[in-house]
C-alpha positions in Angstrom: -53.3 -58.7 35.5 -54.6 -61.5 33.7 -53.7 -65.2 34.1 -52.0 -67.1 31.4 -54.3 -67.1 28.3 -55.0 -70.3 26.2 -52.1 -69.4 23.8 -49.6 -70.2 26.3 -49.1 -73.4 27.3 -50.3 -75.1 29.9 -46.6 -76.1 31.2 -46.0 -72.5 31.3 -48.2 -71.4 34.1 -46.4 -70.9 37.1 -48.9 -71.0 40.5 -47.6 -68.0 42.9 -48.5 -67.6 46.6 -48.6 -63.9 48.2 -48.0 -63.5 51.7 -48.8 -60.3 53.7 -49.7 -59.4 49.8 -51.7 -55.6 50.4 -53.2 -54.4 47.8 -51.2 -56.6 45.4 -48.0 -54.7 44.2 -45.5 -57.7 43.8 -48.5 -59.6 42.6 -49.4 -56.9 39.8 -45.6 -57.0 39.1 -45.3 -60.1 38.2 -48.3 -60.4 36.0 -47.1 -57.7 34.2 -44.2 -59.0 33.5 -44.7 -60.9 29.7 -41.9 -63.4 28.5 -40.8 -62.7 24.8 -42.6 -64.7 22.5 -45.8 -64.6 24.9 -48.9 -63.1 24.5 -49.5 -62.6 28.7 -47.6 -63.8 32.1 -47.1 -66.9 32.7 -47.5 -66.4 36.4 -51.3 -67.4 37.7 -51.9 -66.0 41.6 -53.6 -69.0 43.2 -53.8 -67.5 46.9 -53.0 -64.7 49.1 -52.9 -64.2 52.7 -53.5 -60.6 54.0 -54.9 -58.9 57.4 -56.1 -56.4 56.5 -59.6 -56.8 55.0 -59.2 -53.3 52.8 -56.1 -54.5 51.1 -57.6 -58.3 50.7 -60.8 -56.4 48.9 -58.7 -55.3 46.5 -56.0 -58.0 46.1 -59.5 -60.2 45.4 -60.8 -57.5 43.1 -57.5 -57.5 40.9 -56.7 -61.1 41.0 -59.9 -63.1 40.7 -57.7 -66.8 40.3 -56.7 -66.6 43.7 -57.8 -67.7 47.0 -57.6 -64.8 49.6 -57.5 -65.3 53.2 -58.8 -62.0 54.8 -56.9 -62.7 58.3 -54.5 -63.3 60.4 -52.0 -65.8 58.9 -51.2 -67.9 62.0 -54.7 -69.2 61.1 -54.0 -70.1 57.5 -53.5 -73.4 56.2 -51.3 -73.8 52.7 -52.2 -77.3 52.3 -54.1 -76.8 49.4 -51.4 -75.4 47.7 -48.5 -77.2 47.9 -47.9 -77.4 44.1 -47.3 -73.4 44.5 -43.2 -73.2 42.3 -43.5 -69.6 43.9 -43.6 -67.5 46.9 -43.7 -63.8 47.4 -44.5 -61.6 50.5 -43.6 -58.7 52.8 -44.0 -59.5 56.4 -44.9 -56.0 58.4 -41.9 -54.1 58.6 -43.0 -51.4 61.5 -41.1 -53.2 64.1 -37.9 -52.6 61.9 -38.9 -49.0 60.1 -36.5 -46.2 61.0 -39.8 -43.9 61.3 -41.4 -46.2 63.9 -39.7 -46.5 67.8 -37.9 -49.9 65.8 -39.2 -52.0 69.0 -37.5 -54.9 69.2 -40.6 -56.9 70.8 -42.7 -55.5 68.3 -44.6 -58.9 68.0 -44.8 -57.7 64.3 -40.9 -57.9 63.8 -42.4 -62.0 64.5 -44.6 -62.5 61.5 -41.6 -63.9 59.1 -42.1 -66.8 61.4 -45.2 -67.0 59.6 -43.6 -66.6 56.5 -41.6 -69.6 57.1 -43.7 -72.0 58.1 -45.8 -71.3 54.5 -42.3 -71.8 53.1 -41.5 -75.1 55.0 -45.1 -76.7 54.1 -45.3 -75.6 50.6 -41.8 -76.2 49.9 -41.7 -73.5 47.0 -38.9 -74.0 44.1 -38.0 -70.0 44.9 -39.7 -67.5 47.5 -38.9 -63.8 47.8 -38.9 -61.9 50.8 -38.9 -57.9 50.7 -38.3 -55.8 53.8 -37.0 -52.4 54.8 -33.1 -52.3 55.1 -32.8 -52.2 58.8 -34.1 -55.9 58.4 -30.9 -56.9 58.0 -30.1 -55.4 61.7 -32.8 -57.5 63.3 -32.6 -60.9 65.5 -35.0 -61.9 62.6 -32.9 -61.8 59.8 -30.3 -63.6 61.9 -32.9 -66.3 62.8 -33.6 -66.5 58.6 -30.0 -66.9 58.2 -29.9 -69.8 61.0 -32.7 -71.1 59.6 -30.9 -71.8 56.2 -27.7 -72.6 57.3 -29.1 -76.0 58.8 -31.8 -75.3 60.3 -35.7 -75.5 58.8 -34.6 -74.0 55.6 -31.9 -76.0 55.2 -32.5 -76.7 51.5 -32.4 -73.2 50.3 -29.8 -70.7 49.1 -30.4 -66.9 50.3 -29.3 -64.3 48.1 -29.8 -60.9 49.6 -29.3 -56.8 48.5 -31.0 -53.8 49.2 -32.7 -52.8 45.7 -33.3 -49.1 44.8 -36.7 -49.0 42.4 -35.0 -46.0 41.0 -32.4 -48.4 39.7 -34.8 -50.5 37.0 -36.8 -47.4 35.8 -39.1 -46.4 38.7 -39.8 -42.8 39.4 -39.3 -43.2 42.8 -36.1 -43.5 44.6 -36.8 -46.6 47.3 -34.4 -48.3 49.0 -35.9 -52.3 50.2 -33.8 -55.3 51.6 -35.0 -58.1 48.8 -34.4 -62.1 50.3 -34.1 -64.9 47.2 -34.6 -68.1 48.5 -34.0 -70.9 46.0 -34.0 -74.6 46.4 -30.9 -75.9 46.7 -31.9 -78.2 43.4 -31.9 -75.1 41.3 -29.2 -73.0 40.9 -29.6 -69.8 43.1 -31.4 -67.0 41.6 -29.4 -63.8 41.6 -31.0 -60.5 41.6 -31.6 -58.1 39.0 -29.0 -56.5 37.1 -30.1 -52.5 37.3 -31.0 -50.7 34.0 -30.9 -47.2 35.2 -28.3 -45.6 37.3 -28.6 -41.9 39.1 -24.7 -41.3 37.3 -25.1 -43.1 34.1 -21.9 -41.1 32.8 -19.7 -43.3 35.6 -20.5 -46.3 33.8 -19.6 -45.0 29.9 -15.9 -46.2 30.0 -16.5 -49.9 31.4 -18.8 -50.5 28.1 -17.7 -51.1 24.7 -19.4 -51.0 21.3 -19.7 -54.5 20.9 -20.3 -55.8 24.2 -23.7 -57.4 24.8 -24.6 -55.3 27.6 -25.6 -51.6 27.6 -24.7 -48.9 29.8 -27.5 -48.2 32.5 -29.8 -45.4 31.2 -30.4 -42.2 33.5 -32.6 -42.4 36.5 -36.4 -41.5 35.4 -37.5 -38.3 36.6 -41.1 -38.1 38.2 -41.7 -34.5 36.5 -42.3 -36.4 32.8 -43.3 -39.6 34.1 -46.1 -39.0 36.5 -46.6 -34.9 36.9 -47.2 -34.0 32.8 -49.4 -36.8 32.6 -51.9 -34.9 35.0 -51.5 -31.9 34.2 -54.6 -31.0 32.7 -56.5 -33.0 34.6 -58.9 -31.6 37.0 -58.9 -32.7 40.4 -62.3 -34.1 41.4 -63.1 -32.9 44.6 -61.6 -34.1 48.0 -64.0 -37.3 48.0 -64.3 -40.7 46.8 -67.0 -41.8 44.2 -69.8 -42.6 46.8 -69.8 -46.2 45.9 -70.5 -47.9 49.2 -69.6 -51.5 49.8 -72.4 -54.2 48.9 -72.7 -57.9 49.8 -71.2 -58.5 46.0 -68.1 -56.6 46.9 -64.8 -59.1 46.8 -64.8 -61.4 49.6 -68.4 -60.1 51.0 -66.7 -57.3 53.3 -68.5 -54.3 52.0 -65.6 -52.2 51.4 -66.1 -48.7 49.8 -65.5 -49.2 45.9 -64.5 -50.4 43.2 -62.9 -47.5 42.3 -60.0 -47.1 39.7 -56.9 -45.6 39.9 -57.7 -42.7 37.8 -60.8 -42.0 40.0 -58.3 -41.2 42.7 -57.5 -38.0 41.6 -58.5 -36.4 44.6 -57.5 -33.7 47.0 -57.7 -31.8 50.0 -58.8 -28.8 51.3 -56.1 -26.9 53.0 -56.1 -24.3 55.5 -55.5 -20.7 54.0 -51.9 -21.4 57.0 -50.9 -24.2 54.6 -51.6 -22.3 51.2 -49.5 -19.7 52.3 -46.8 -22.2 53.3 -47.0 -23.7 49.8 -47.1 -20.9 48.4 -43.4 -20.1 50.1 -41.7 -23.3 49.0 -39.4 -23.0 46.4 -38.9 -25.9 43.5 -37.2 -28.8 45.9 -37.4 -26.5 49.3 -39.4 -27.8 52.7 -40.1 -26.7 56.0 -36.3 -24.3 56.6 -37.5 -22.5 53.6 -40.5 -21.0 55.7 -37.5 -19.8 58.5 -38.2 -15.8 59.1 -41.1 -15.5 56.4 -44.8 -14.4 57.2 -47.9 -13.6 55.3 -51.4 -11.9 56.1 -54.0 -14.4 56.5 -57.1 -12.9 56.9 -55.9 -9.5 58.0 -53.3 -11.1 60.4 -49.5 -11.4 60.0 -49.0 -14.8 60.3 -46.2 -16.8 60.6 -45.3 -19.3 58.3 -42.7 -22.0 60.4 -43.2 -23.1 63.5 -41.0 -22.8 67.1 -40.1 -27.1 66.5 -39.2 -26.4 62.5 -37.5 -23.7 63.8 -35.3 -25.5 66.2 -34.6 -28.9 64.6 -31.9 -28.7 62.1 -30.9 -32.8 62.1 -32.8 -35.6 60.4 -34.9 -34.9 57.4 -35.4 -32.0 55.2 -38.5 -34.0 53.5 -41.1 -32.2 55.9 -42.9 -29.8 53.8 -40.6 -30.6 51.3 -42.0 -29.9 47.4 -41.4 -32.9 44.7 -38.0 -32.3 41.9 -39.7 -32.6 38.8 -36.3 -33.7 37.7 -35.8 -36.5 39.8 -37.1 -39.9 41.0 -39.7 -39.0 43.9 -38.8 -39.7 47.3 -40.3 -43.2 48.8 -43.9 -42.9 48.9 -45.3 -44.4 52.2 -48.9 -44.4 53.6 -50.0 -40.7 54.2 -48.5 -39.3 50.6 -50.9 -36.7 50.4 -50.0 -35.2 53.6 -46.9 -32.9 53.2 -46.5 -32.5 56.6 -45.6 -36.0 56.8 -42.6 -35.9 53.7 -41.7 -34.4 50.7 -45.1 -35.1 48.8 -45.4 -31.0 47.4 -46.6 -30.9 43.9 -43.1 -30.3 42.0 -44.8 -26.7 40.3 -48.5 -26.4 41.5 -49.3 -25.2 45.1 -50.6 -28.7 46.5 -49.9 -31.9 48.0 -49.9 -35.1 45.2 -53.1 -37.0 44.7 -53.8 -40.3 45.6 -53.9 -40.7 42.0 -50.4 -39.2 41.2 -48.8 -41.4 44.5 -50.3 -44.3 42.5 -48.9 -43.8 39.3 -45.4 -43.0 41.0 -45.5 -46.7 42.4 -46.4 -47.9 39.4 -50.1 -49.0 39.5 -52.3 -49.6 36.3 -54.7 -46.9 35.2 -57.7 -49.7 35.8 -56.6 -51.1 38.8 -59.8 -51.7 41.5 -59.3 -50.4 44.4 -61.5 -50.4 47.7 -61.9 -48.8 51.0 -61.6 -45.4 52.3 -59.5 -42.5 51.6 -57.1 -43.7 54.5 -57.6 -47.4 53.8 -56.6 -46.7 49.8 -53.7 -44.5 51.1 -52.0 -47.2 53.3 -52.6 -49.8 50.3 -50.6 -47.4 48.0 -47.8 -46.7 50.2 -47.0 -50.4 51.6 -46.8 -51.5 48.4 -43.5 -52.7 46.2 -43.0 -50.4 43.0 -44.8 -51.9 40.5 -41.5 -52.2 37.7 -39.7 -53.1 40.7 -41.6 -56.1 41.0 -41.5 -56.7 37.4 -38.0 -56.9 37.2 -38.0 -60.1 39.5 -40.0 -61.9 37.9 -38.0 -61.9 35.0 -35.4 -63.5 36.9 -37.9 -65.7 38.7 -39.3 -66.7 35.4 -35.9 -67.0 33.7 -34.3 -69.5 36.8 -37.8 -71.7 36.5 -37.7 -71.8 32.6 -34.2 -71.1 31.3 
């Protein structure tokens, strides 16, 4: 998370704007990401736009080089970084999200507009865009594609797919719409080939011994990835460190921290209701496996659905749902250690994950600063892009820029 060192040189560093940035997962992404014959990343975070003054506390925290703007980005000037090759960024995707009421007026759906006009000024050599996939249904995306074809945009290429993080070796199954812009004097930059593959076995016969490539390995399973690693760690309580923001906290906002991402291993304190409905839940069951079943809860028979679980069999089976240890997690969003909200059950223990464990599952460094509240901390984990995700392009960033 380090800019590029004095072994590498200077022509090497690559200056990197992150829009609508959070807590900094495309950004941690692409500094993690080291060119062979390198000692660090040649990619050096010179400024970052984000709203909300938790996330920008920690983007600053991680990413000292860069200039964060801790506001709304209608109100942000780029003109002091028009020598940026790079720009990355995820404008609010609520307005599009299949778990919101997908508003078309939400004025969020708007903030690509922003997006674009850092684009036009800056005048980047490649920018990146992720978004959920119902992006591609929007006005918005249709006012993007109008935008390059003749329009403001009009010297860039688009390239465009929806990426699964499970598909370059994340333990997480997440599905994202991913936007390449290139300038039209480079040739366009085409996505990442995918390493890993849920049926590797379909792919055995198109490969041969001596070809270059090799088949995609199996998906990574969160069980030996994430789970084993904290196994025999002890959960410390359902609290934060009490480490209270300070005027010498990143950008003077007194936010809650720094804490690290191992000091996140945190919990709750469920209701004896919810330990028995934990309890119930097979290995990769939810809320229909607690149909017909009660238990005594202090000398009552209790029981353990409810009249709405009861009666909704469409949509998704995640509520209440427990973890497969042998398979990517599910997409980890911004309550991940509520299982009422998805399936975020411990695959074998009789708990929800940790903040701790949702952060290692999107990919997030062991000393990565983090500040805010528990809520606050939660959001940054669950808005961010997978970590190896985000590694991946930047090596085709890197590769289009430098051959």
């Amino acid at each position: 998370m380090t800019s590029p060192s004095s072994d590498d040189s200077p022509s090497e560093s690559i200056k990197v704007i992150d829009l609508f940035s959070g807590a900094g997962g495309l950004t941690t992404g692409f500094h993690r990401y080291v060119p062979d014959g390198h000692t660090s990343s040649p990619f050096e975070s010179v400024a970052a736009v984000e709203f909300d003054t938790a996330a920008a506390s920690t983007y600053a925290a991680n990413f000292p080089t860069a200039q964060v703007h801790a506001g709304d980005i209608a109100d942000w000037d780029p003109g002091d970084f028009t020598d940026a090759e790079v720009i990355l960024g995820g404008p609010p995707c609520q307005g599009f999200s299949g778990l919101g009421k997908e508003d078309p007026d939400d004025p969020r759906n708007l903030l690509w507009q922003e997006y674009k006009r850092v684009v036009e000024k800056v005048s980047p050599k490649i920018f990146v865009m992720e978004n959920v996939d119902r992006f591609l249904r929007s006005p918005q995306f249709k006012d993007l594609q109008n935008a390059v074809k003749g329009g403001e945009l009009g010297n860039y290429t688009l390239r465009v797919k929806i990426l699964n993080s499970a598909d370059y070796g994340v333990p997480q199954a997440r599905r994202r719409v991913i936007v390449i812009g290139t300038r039209n004097d480079l040739a366009p930059v085409e996505h990442p080939k995918a390493s890993h593959d849920r049926h590797p076995e379909r792919w055995q016969q198109q490969f041969e011994s001596d070809e270059p490539d090799s088949p995609p390995l199996p998906w990574v399973a969160v069980g030996p990835a994430v789970f084993d690693r904290t196994k025999r760690m002890t959960i410390k309580g359902v609290d934060l460190p009490d480490r209270p923001g300070d005027e010498r906290s990143p950008l003077g906002l007194h936010k809650p921290g720094p804490f690290t991402t191992r000091e996140l291993h945190i919990g709750r304190t469920p209701k004896p209701l919810s330990l028995a409905r934990y309890r119930r839940i097979p290995p990769g069951g939810n809320r229909n496996d607690l149909r017909g079943e009660f238990a005594e809860i202090d000398g009552e028979k209790v029981y353990l659905s409810t009249e709405s679980w009861d009666n909704h069999n469409a949509g998704s089976g995640d509520v209440m749902g427990r973890m497969h240890y042998d398979r990517p997690s599910v997409t980890i969003r911004t309550e991940p250690h509520k299982p009422e909200k998805g399936r975020y059950l411990h695959p074998t223990e009789h708990r929800p994950i940790t903040y701790y464990e949702a952060a290692l599952i999107q990919g997030f460094p062991e000393d990565f600063k983090w500040h805010g509240t528990k809520i606050e901390i939660a959001r940054q984990i669950g808005n961010a892009v997978p970590i190896g995700l985000a590694k991946e392009l930047a090596r085709v960033v890197h590769q289009a820029l430098k051959g």
